[in-house]
C-alpha positions in Angstrom: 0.0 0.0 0.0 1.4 3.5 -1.1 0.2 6.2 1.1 0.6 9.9 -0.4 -1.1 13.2 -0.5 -3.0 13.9 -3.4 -0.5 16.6 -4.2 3.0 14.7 -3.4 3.5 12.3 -6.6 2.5 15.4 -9.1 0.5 18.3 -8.3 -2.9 15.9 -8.4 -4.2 13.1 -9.0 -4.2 13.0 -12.6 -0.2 13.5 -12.4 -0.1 10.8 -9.4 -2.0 8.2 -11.4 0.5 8.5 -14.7 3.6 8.4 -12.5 2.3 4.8 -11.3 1.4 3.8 -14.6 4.6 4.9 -15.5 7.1 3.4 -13.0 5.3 1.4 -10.3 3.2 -1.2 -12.5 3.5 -3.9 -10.3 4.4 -2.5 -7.6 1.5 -1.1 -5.8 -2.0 -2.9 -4.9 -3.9 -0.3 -3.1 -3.5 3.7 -2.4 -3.8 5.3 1.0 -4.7 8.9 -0.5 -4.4 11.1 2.0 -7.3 13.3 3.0 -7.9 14.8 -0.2 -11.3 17.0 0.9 -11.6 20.8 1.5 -9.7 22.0 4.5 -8.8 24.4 6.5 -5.5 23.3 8.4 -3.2 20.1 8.8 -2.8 19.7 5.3 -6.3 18.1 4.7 -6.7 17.0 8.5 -9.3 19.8 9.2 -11.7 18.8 7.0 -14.8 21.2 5.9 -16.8 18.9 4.4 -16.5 15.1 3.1 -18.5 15.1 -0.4 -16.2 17.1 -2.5 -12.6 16.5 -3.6 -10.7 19.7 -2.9 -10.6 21.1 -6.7 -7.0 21.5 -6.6 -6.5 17.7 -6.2 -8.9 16.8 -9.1 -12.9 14.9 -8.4 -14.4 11.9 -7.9 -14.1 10.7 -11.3 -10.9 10.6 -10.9 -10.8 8.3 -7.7 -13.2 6.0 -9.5 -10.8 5.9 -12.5 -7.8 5.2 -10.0 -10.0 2.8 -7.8 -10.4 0.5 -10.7 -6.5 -0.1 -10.7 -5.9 0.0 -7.0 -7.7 -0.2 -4.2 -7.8 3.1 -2.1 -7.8 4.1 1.5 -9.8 7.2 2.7 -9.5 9.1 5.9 -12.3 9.9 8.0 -11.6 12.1 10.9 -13.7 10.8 13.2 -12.8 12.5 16.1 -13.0 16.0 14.6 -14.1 18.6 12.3 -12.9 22.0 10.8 -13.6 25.3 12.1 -15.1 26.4 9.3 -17.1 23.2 8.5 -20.7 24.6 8.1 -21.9 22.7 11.6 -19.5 24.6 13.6 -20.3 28.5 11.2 -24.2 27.5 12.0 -23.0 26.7 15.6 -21.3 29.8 15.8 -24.3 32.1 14.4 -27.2 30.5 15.6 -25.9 28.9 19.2 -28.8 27.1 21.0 -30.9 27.6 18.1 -28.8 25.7 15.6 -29.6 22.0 14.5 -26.0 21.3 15.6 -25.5 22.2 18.6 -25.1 19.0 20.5 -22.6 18.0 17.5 -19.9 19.4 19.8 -18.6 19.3 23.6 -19.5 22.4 25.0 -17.5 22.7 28.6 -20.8 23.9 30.2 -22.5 20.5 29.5 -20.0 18.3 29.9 -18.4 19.2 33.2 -20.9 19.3 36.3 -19.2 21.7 37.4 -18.9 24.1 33.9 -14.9 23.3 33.9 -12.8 20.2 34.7 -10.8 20.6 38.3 -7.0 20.6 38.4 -7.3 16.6 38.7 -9.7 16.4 35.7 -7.4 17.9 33.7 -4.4 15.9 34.9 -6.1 12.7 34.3 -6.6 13.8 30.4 -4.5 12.2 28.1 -3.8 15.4 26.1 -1.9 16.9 23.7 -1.6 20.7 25.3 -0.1 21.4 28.5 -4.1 22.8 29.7 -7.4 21.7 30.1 -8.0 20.5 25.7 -10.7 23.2 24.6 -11.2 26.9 22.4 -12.9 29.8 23.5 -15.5 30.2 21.4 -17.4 33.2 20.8 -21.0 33.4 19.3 -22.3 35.7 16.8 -24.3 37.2 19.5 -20.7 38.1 21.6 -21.6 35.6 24.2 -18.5 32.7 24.4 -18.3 28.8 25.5 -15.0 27.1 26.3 -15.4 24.1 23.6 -13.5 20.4 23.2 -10.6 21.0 21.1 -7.6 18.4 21.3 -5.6 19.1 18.4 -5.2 22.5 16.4 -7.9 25.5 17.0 -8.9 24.6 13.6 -10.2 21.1 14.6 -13.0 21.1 16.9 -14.0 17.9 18.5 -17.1 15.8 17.8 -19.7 14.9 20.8 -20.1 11.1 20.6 -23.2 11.1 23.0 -25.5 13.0 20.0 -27.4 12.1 17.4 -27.1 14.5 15.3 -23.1 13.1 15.4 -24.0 9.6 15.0 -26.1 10.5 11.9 -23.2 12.5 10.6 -20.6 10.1 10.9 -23.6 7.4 9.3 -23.7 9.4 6.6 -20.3 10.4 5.8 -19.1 6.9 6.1 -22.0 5.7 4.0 -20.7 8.3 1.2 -17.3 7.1 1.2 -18.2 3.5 0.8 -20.6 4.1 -2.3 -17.5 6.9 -3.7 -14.9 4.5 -3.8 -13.3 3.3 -0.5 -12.1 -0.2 0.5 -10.6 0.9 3.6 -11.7 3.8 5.5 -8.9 5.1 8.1 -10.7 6.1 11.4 -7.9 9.2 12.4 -7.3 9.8 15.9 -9.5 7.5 17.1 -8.8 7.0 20.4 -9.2 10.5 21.5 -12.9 10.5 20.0 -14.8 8.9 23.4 -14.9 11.3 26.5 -15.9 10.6 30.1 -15.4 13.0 32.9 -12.8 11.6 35.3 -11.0 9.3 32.6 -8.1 9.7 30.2 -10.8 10.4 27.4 -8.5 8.0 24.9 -9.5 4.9 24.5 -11.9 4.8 26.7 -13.5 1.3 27.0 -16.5 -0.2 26.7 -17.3 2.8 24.6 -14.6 3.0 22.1 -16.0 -0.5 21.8 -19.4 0.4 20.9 -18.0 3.4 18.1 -15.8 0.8 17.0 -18.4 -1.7 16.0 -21.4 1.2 15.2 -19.0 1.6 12.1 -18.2 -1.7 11.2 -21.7 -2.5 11.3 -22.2 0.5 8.5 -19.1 -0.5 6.1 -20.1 -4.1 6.6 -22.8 -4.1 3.7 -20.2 -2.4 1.3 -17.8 -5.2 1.7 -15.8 -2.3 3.1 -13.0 -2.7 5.7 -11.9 0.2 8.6 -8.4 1.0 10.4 -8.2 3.1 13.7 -5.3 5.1 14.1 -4.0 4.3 17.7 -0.5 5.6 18.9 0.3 4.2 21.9 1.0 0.6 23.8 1.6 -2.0 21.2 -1.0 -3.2 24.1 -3.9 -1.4 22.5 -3.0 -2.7 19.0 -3.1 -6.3 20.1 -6.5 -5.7 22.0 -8.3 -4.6 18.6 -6.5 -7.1 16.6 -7.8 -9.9 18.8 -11.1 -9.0 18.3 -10.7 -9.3 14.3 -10.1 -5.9 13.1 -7.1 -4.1 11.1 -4.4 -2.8 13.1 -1.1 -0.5 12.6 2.2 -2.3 13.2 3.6 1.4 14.6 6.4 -0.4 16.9 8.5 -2.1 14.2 10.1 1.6 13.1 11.9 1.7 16.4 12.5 -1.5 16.3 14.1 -1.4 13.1 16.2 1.7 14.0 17.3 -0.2 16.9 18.4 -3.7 14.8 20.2 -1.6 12.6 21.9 0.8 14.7 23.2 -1.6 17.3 23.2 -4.9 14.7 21.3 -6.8 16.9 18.0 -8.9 15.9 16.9 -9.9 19.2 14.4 -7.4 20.1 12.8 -7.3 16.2 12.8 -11.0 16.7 10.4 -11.2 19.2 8.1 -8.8 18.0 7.8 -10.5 14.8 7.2 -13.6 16.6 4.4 -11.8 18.4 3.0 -8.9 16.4 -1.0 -9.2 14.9 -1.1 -11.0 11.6 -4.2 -8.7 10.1 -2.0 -5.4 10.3 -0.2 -2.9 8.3 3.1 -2.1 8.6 4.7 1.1 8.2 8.8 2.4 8.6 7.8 5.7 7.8 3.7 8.1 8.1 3.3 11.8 7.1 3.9 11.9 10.8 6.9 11.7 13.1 8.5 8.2 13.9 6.5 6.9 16.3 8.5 6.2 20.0 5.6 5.4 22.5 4.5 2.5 20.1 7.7 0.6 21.5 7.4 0.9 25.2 8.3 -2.5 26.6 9.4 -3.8 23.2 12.2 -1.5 23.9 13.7 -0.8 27.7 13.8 2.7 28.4 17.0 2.6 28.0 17.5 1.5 25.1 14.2 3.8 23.4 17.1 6.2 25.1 20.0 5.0 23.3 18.1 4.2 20.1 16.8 8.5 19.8 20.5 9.2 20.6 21.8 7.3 17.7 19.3 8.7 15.8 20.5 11.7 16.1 24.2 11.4 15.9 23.9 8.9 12.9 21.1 10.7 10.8 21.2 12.9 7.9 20.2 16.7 8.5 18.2 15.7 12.1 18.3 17.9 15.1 16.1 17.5 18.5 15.2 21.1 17.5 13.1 20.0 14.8 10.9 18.0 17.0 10.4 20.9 19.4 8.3 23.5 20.1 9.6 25.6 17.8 8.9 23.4 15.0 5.2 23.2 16.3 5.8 19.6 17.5 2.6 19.0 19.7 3.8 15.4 19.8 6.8 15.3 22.5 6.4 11.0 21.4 7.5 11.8 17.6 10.7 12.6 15.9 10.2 14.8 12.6 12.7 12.6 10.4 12.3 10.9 7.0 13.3 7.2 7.2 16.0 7.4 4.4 17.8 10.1 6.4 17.5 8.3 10.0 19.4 5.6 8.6 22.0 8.3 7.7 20.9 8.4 3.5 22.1 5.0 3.3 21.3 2.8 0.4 22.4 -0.4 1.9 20.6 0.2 5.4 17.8 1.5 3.8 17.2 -1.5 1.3 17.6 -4.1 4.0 15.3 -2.2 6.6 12.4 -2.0 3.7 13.3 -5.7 2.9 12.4 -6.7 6.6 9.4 -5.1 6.7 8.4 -6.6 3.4 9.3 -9.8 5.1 7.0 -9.3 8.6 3.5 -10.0 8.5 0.9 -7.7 7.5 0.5 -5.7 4.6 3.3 -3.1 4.1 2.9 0.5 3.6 5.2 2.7 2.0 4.9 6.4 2.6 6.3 8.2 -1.1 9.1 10.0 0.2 10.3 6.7 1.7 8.9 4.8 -2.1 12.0 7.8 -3.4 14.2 7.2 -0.9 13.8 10.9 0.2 15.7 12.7 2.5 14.5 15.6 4.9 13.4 18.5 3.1 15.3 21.5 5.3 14.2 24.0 3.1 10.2 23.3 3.2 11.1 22.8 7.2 12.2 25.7 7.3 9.9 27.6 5.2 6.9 26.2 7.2 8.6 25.7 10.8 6.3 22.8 10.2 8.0 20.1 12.0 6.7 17.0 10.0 7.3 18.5 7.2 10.7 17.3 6.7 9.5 14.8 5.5 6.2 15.9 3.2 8.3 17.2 0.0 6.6 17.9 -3.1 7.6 15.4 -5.8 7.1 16.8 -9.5 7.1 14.7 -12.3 10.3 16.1 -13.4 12.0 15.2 -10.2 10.9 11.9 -10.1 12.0 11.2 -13.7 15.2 12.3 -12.4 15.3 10.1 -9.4 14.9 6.9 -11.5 17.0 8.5 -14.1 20.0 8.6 -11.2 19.3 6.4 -8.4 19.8 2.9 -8.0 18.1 2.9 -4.3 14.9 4.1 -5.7 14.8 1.6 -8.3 15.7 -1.3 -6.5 12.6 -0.6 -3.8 10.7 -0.7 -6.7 11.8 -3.9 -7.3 11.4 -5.4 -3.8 8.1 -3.9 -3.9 7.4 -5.5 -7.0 8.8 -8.6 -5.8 6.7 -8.7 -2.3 3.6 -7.7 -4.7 3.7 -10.8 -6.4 5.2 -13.6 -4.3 2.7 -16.2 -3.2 4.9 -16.8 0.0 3.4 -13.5 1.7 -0.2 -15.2 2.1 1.2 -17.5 5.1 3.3 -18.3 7.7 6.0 -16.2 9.0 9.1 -17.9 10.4 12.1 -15.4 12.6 15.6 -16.5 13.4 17.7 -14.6 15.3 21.2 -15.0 16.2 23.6 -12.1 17.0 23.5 -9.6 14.0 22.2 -12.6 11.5 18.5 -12.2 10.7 16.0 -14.8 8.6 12.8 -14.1 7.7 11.0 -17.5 6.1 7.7 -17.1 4.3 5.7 -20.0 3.8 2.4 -18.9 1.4 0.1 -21.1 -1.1 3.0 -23.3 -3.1 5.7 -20.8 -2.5 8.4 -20.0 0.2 10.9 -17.1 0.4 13.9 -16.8 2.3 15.3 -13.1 3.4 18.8 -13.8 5.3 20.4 -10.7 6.7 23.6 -9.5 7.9 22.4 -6.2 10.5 26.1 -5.0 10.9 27.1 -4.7 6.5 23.7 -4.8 5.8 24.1 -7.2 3.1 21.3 -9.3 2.3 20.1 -12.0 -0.4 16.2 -13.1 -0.8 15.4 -16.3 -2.5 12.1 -17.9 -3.2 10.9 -21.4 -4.4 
């Protein structure tokens, strides 16, 4: 699975969907795309509305064209929406008298006592150093404090009301009869909230949400995938209870194998990990480091972000900071590529072992072009994660198989891992000092990965 912008292979879709018929026949089954709607921040993450294609991007024509060649992946954000979505505008002018009005937390209703206490807030798995809300103020110049846990320009959806639950029926009805075969529940976890609790992944609840939107895909023959960072824990609760996961602890784990060329710890997660999951190395996001709690000791999570920093290309702590806008203190802003210092051999090997682990792998397009971090849009932006959110033109990428080996030999391995029978079954680890095999046992096909974590030679055979 390729996941991209609509705007990051080519300037749209119509650009993105000739590169891959040009270089990555083959290569790719399915297309996370990246919300793709009208927005008003987080590059598509605020969305205004989810029945229109942002007209810069292209239209739904042109996701029916490309869903007939791949399978695609949309983004619902179902634990916010924008600012300027026209719930929160008719909010904002009419307050009590507007039909959508319960479709968002209002401080005064959800706290007995109008406002959460000092241990309320404390309790509140957040992602600002205060109590998670905006002050809004009504078009009559009365204000309400409001649930807001990410940027001001993503206001939080009330789970308790109807008029949500008929919302997110609808929109995830839409999605399913406009093209999606996955639909990507973003920030899941924080969408339930209970006074007194965390409000993530708060249980029996995020139970019922959960299975309220299987239940509406299920007709469609239509799958779903929260977005969970945290305890691998959390990941192997959902699995077990059937549904896709994300495999966010193996790019720690990787960094760790390769930096210190030992398999051990990769080992055992492999060993362990869901089977019905996707695998990533590298998101629009930050390399995950909370996924690998207890995976990892402390100290070597510790050792592991030091090495990172000494060994990668063009990476400084600064860059995951508050004064890149970092609101993550649990991510580091890096492309992959660069982590492993830009180089080819490490960077082969480490997207050859994740081909190898079960699940289906993901490959974010500035890892699919080997990309480095992009200082100058960093630094343009002050936009943290996007070191590693460069704009690919078609020239450029012309140029990058014209010139580099790396990128073509992924394309290969993706090609390869597309293909093989071997991937449909069993997944057999060996471990012994800096020697790693990966065996694959599918439908009448096996394939071998053997590799060496310290000159990060490797060889793949299959039979």
């Amino acid at each position: 699975m390729l996941v991209t912008y609509a705007d990051s292979i080519g300037k749209n879709l119509k650009e993105m969907e000739s590169i891959l018929d040009k270089y990555y026949k083959g290569a790719v089954g399915s297309i996370h795309i990246l919300p793709f709607f009208p927005s008003s921040a987080d590059r598509g993450f605020a969305p205004v509305r989810y029945d229109k294609v942002d007209e810069k991007f292209g239209d739904f024509e042109d996701l029916k064209r490309i869903g007939e060649k791949y399978d695609l992946m949309y983004d619902f954000m179902v634990n916010h929406i924008s600012a300027h979505s026209p719930y929160y505008l008719d909010f904002k002018a009419k307050k009590d008298e507007s039909e959508y009005k319960d479709m968002f937390i209002r401080y005064k209703d959800f706290w007995k006592s109008g406002a959460p206490n000092q241990e309320q807030v404390d309790k509140i798995y957040k992602r600002k150093p205060r109590a998670p809300y905006v002050e809004l103020t009504f078009d009559d110049g009365s204000s309400e404090k409001i649930w807001c846990t990410f940027g001001e320009e993503q206001i939080d959806l009330n789970m308790d009301s109807s008029v949500t639950k008929k919302f997110i029926y609808d929109t995830v009805r839409f999605m399913c009869e406009n093209g999606a075969k996955l639909i990507r529940l973003d920030a899941f976890a924080y969408a339930v909230k209970k006074a007194d609790t965390s409000c993530f992944f708060v249980e029996p609840d995020m139970w019922d949400l959960l299975y309220s939107i299987k239940n509406i895909v299920k007709a469609y023959g239509v799958d779903i995938l929260p977005e969970i960072h945290e305890h691998y824990s959390i990941q192997m609760k959902i699995a077990n209870k059937g549904f896709w996961v994300y495999d966010f602890a193996l790019p720690m784990l990787m960094l760790h194998a390769l930096y210190t060329h030992r398999g051990d710890r990769l080992k055992y997660w492999l060993d362990i990990c869901p089977r019905k999951q996707m695998t990533t190395l590298d998101t629009h996001d930050g390399i995950g480091v909370v996924d690998v709690a207890d995976l990892l000791t402390q100290e070597e999570i510790d050792k592991t972000k030091q090495f990172l920093y000494e060994r990668g290309a063009n990476v400084k702590k600064k860059y995951s900071s508050a004064e890149y806008n970092n609101l993550d203190i649990y991510q580091i802003n890096c492309s992959y590529y660069s982590a492993l210092g830009n180089n080819d051999d490490a960077y082969l090997l480490a997207r050859a072992i994740q081909f190898f682990a079960p699940g289906i792998p993901q490959v974010y397009y500035v890892g699919m072009f080997a990309g480095e971090n992009d200082l100058e849009l960093l630094e343009h932006t002050k936009e943290g994660r996007d070191i590693n959110r460069h704009y690919y033109t078609k020239e450029e990428i012309d140029r990058e198989f014209a010139e580099r080996s790396v990128v073509m030999k992924l394309r290969d391995l993706m090609i390869f891992r597309n293909t093989c029978p071997a991937f449909d079954g069993e997944c057999i680890c060996e471990s012994e000092g800096d020697k790693l095999q990966i065996t694959r046992v599918g439908t009448g096909a096996t394939a071998v990965l053997k590799a060496n974590l310290t000159t990060y030679q490797f060889s793949i055979s299959s039979f």
